[in-house]
Short mmCIF file of the C-alpha atoms (twelve columns), coordinates in Angstrom:
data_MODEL
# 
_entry.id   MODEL 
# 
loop_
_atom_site.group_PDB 
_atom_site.id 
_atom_site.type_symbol 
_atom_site.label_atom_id 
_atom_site.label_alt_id 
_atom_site.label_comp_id 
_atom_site.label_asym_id 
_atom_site.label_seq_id 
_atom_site.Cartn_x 
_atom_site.Cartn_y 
_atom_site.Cartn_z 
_atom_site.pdbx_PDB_model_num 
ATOM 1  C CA . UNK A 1  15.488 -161.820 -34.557 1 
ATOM 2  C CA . UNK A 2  18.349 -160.128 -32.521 1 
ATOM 3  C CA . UNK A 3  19.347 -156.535 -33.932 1 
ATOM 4  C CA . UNK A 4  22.662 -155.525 -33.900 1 
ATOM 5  C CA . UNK A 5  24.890 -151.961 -33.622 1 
ATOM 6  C CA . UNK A 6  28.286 -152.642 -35.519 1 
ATOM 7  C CA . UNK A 7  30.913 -149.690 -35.550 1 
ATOM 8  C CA . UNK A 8  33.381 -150.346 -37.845 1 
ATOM 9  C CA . UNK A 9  35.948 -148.379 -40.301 1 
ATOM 10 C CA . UNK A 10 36.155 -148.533 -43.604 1 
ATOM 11 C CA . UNK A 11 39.135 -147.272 -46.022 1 
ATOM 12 C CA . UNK A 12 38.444 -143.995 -48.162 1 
ATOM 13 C CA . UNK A 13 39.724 -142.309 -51.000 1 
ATOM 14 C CA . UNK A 14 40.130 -138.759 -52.591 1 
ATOM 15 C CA . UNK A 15 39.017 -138.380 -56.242 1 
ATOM 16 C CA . UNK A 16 40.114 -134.854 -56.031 1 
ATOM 17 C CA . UNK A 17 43.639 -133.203 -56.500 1 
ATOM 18 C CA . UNK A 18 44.774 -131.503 -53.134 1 
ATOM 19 C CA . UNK A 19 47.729 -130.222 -51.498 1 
ATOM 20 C CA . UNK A 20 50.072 -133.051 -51.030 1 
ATOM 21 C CA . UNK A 21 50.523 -132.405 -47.048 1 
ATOM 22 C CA . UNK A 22 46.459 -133.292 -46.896 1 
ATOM 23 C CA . UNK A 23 45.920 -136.775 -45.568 1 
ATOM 24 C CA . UNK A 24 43.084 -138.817 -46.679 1 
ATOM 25 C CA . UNK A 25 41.433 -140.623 -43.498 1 
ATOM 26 C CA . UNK A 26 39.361 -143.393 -42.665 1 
ATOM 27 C CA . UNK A 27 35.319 -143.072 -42.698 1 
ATOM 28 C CA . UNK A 28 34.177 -144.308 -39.413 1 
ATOM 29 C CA . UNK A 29 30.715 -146.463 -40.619 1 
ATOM 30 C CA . UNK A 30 28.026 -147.720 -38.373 1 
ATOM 31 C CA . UNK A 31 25.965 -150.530 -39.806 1 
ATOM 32 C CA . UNK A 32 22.405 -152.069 -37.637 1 
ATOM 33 C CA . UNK A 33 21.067 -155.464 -38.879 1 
ATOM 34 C CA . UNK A 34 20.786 -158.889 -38.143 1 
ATOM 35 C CA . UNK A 35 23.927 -161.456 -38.377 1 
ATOM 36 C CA . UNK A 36 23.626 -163.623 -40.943 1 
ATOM 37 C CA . UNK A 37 27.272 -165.321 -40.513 1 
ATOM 38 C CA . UNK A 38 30.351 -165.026 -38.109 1 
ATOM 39 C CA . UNK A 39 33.634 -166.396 -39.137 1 
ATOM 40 C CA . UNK A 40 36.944 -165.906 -37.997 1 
ATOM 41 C CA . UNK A 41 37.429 -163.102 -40.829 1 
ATOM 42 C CA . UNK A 42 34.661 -161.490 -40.605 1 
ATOM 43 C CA . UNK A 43 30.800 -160.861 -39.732 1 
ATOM 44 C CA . UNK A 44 28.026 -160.775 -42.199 1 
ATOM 45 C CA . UNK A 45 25.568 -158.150 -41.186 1 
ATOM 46 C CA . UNK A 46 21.666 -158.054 -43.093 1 
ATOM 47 C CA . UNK A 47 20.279 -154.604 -43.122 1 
ATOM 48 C CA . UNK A 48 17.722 -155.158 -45.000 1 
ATOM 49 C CA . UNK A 49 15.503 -158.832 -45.529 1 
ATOM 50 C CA . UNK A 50 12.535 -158.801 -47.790 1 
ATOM 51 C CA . UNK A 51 10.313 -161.860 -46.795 1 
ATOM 52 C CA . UNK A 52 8.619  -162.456 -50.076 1 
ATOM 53 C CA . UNK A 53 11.671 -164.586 -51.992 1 
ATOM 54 C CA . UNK A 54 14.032 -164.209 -49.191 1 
ATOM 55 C CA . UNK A 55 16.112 -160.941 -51.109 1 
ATOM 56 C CA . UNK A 56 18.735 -159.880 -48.683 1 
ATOM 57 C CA . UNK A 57 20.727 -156.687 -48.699 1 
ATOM 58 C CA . UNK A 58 24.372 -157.775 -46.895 1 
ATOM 59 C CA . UNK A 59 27.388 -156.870 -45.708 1 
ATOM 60 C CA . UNK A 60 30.793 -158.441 -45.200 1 
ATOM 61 C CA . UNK A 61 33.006 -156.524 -42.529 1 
ATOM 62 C CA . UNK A 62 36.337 -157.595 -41.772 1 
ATOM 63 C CA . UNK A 63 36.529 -158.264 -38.227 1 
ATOM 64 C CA . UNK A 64 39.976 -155.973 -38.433 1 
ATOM 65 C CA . UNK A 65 37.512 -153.140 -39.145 1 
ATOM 66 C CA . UNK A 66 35.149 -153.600 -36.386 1 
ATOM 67 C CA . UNK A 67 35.593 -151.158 -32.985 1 
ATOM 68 C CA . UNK A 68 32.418 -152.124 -31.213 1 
ATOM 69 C CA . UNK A 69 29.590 -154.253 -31.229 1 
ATOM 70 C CA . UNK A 70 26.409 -153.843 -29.451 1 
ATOM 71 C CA . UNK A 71 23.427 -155.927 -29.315 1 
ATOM 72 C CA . UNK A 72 19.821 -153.707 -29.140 1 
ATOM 73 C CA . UNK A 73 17.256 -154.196 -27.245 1 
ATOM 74 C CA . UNK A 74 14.766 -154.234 -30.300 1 
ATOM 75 C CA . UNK A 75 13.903 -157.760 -31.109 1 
ATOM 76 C CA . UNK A 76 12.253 -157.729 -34.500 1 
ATOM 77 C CA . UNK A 77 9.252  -160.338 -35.291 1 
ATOM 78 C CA . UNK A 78 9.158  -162.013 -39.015 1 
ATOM 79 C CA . UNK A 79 5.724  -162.784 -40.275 1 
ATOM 80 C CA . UNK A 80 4.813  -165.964 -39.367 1 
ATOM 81 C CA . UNK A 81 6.445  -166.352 -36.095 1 
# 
């Protein structure tokens, strides 16, 4: 399996009172997996795969969001194969 680097942005908000001149800003994310599914909306990254019933722990990003991705050198082997 091919790992992959995805930088991407996603929106965040402020629980807290502040000063109203204080802008709340984007958290810059950076999310390494496998693709599971590309689309034209968006890419579904797997970060974490548990052979033993197939349990995945995904990740929808909205290709809008995404600044970069990068394809590692790491190739990971699955039991089995």
């Amino acid at each position: 399996m091919k790992l992959w680097l995805i930088e991407w942005d996603d929106a965040h908000t402020d629980t807290d009172w502040r000063d109203s001149d204080a802008l709340t800003t984007i958290a810059p994310c950076w999310t390494v997996g496998v693709i599971r599914k590309e689309t034209d909306r968006d890419v579904e990254i797997v970060a974490t795969a548990a052979i033993c019933g197939m349990k995945l722990q995904a990740i929808a990003i909205p290709r809008t969001c995404i600044k970069r991705m990068r394809r590692l050198k790491i190739e990971v082997e699955t039991p089995g194969t």
